[in-house]
C-alpha positions as CSV (number, residue, x, y, z in Angstrom):
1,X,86.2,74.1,108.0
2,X,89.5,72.7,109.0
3,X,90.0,70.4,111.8
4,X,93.3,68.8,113.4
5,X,94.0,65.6,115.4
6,X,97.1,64.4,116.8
7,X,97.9,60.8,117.4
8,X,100.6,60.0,120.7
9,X,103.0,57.1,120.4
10,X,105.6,57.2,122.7
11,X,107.1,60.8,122.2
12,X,106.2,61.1,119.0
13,X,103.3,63.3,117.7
14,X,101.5,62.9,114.5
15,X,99.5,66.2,113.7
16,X,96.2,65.0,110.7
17,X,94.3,68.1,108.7
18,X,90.8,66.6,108.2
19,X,88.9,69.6,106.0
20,X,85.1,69.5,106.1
21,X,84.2,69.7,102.2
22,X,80.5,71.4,100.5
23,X,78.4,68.0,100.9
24,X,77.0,69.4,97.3
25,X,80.6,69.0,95.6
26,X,79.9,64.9,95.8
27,X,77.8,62.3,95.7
28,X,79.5,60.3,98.6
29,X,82.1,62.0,100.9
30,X,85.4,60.8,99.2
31,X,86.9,61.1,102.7
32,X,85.2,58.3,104.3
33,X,86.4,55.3,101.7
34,X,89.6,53.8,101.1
35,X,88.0,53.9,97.1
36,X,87.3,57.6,97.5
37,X,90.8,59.0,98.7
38,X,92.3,57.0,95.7
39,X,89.8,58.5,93.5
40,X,91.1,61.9,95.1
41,X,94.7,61.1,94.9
42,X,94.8,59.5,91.3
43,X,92.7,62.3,89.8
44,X,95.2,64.9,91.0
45,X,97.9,62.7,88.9
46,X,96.5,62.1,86.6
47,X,95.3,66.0,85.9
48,X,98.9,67.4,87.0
49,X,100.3,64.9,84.4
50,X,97.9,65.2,81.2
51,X,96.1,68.4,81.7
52,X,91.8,68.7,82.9
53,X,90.8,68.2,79.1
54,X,91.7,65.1,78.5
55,X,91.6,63.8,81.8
56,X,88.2,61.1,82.0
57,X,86.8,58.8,84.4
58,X,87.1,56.4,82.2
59,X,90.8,57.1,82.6
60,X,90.8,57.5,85.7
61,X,88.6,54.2,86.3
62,X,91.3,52.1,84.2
63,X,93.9,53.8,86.2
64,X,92.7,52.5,89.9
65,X,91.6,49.3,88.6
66,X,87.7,50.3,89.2
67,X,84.8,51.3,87.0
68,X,83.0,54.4,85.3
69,X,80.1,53.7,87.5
70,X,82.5,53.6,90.5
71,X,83.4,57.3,90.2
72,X,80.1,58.3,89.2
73,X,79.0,57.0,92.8
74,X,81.5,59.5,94.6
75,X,81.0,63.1,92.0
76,X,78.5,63.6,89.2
77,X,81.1,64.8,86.7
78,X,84.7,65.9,86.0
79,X,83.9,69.4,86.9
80,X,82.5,68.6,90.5
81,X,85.6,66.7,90.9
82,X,87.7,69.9,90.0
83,X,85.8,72.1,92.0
84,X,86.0,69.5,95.0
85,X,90.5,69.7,94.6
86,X,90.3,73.3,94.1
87,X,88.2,74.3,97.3
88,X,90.1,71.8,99.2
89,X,93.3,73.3,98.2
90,X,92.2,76.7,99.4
91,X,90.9,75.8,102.7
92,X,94.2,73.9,103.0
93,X,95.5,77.5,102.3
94,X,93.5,79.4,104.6
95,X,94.5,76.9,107.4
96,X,98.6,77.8,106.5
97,X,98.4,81.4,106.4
98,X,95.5,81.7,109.9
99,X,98.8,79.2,111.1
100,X,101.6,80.9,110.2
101,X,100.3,84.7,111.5
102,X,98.3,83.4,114.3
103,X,101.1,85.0,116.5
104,X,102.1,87.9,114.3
105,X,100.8,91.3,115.5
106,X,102.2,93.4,112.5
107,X,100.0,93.7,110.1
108,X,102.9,94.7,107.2
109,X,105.1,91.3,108.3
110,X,101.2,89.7,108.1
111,X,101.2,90.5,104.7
112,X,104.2,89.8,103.7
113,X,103.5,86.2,105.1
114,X,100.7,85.5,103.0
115,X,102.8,86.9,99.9
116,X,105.5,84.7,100.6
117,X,103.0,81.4,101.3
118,X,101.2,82.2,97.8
119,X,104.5,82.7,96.0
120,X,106.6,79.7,97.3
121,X,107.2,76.6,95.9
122,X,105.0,74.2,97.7
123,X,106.3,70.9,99.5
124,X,103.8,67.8,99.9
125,X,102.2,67.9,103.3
126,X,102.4,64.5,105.0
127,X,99.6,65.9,107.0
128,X,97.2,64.4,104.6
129,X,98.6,61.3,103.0
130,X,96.1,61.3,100.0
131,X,96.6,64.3,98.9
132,X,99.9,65.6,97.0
133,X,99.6,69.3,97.6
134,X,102.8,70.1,95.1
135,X,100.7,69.1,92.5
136,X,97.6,70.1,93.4
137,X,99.8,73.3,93.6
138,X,100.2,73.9,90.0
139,X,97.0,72.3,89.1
140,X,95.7,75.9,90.9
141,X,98.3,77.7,88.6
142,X,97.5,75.8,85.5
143,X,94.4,74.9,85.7
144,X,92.6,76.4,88.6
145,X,90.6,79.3,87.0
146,X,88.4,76.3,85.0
147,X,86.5,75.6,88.4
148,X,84.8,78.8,88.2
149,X,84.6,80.3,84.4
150,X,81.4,78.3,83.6
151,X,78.3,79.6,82.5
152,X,76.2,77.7,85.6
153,X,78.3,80.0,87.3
154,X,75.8,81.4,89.2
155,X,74.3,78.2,90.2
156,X,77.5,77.1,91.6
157,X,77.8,80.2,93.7
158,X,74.0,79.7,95.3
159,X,75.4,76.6,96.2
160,X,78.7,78.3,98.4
161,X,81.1,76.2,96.3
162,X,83.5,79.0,95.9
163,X,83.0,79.3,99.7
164,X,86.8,78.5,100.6
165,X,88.4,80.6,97.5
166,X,86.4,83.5,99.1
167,X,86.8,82.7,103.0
168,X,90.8,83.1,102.2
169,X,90.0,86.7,100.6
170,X,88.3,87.6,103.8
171,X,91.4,86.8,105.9
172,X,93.8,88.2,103.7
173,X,91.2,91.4,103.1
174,X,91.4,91.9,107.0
175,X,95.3,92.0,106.8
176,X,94.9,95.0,104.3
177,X,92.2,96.4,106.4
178,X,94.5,96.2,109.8
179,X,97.7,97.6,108.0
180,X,95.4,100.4,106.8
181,X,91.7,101.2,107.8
182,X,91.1,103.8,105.5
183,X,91.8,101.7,101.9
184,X,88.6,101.1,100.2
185,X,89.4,98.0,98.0
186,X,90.4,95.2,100.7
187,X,88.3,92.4,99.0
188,X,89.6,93.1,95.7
189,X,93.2,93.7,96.2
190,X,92.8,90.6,98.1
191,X,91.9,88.2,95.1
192,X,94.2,90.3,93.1
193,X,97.0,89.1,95.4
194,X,95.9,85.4,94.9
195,X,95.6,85.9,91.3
196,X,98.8,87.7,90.2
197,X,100.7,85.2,92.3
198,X,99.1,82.3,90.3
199,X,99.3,84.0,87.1
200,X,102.9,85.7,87.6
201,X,104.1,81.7,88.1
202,X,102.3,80.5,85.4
203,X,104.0,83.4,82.6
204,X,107.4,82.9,84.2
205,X,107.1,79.6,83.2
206,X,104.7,79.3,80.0
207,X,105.1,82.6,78.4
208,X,108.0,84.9,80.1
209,X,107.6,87.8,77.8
210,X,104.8,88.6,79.5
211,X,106.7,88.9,82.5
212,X,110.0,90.6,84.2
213,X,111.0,87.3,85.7
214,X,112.4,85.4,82.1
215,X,115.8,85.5,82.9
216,X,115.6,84.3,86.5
217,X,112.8,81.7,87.2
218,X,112.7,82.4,90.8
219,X,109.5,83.0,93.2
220,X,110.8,85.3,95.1
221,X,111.2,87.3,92.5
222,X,107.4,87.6,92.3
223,X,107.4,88.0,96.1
224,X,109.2,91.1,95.4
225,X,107.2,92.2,93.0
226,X,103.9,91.7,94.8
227,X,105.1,93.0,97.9
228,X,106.2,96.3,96.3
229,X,102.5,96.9,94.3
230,X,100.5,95.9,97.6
231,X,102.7,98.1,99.7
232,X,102.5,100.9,97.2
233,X,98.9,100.8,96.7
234,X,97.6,100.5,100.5
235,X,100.5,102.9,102.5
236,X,98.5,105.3,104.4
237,X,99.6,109.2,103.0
238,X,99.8,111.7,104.6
């Protein structure tokens, strides 16, 4: 769930994003400590800079100038912590594309929002001060898959941790759905979207012969080539 409160001084309006977060991702709700958001902001750095392998608490810990113990209080291991930025990212997500179409009645220009929002570099929202979304950006790209490709996989899901990842499917699944009733496959083209524009990135960058896009390193370019396999795939024939 994501919630917004604005702050008044003078003429000046101050817009927050508080997101309401699976209570069974932590220990104690990072969000409510000054310890937590640092926890939160730090691990983000320090994963974005070294990679989720070798990123520790105990690194982490000498990092913020706390303890092992410390962390341990807010998330039960490295993993929760990744699940916790990864379904945070994609409720942040969720909240940019139900805002950017909320007035949008075309369900084609719809689409080709979300395309565009899932292909585009992203900027760091000062919405949310602890939280550098540019990074936590390609984190998703680079690392994002890890949350999920576990073997208490199942576990996890019982628990509705994936909930946000899938909640964005729905949304973008009712986009396909409006352009064209009739298309069986809504909920996977959906996640296929989300994927290919994660994976695209990632073998533009990391290894281009897998990709068109070698030559010119540009996101759009992937726009262009999602937009023209979605719109292929889901124009109503005659």
């Amino acid at each position: 769930m994501v919630t917004s409160s604005k702050n008044v001084a003078g003429h000046l309006m101050e817009v927050e994003i508080h997101i309401k977060m699976n209570e069974k991702l932590f220990v104690r709700d990072p969000e409510q400590t000054e310890l937590g958001k640092k926890i939160i902001k730090n691990s983000i750095g320090l994963i974005h800079q070294s990679g989720f392998e070798a990123f520790t608490f105990k690194k982490l810990a000498d990092h913020i100038g706390t303890t092992e113990a410390g962390i341990y209080r807010y998330f039960e291991n490295k993993h929760r912590l990744l699940i916790y930025i990864t379904s945070w990212y994609w409720s942040w997500v969720q909240y940019r594309v139900v805002f950017e179409t909320n007035n949008i009645k075309d369900p084609a220009i719809r689409l080709k929002t979300v395309i565009q929002l899932l292909t585009s570099t992203v900027a760091d929202d000062e919405k949310v001060k602890h939280i550098n979304e540019r990074l936590l950006h390609e984190i998703i790209i680079a690392e994002g898959s890890k949350a999920y490709l576990t073997k208490h996989i199942s576990e996890d899901n019982r628990d509705k941790l994936f909930k946000p990842y899938k909640d964005l499917c729905s949304v973008i699944a009712g986009f396909i759905t409006c352009f064209n009733p009739d298309y069986k496959f809504p909920r996977s083209l959906a996640s296929t979207i989300i994927e290919v524009a994660h994976q695209q990135n990632f073998f533009m960058h990391n290894l281009p012969s897998l990709t068109d896009f070698a030559n010119k390193k540009n996101e759009k370019n992937i726009a262009s080539y999602l937009e023209e396999m979605v719109f292929n795939t889901i124009r109503i024939r005659d």
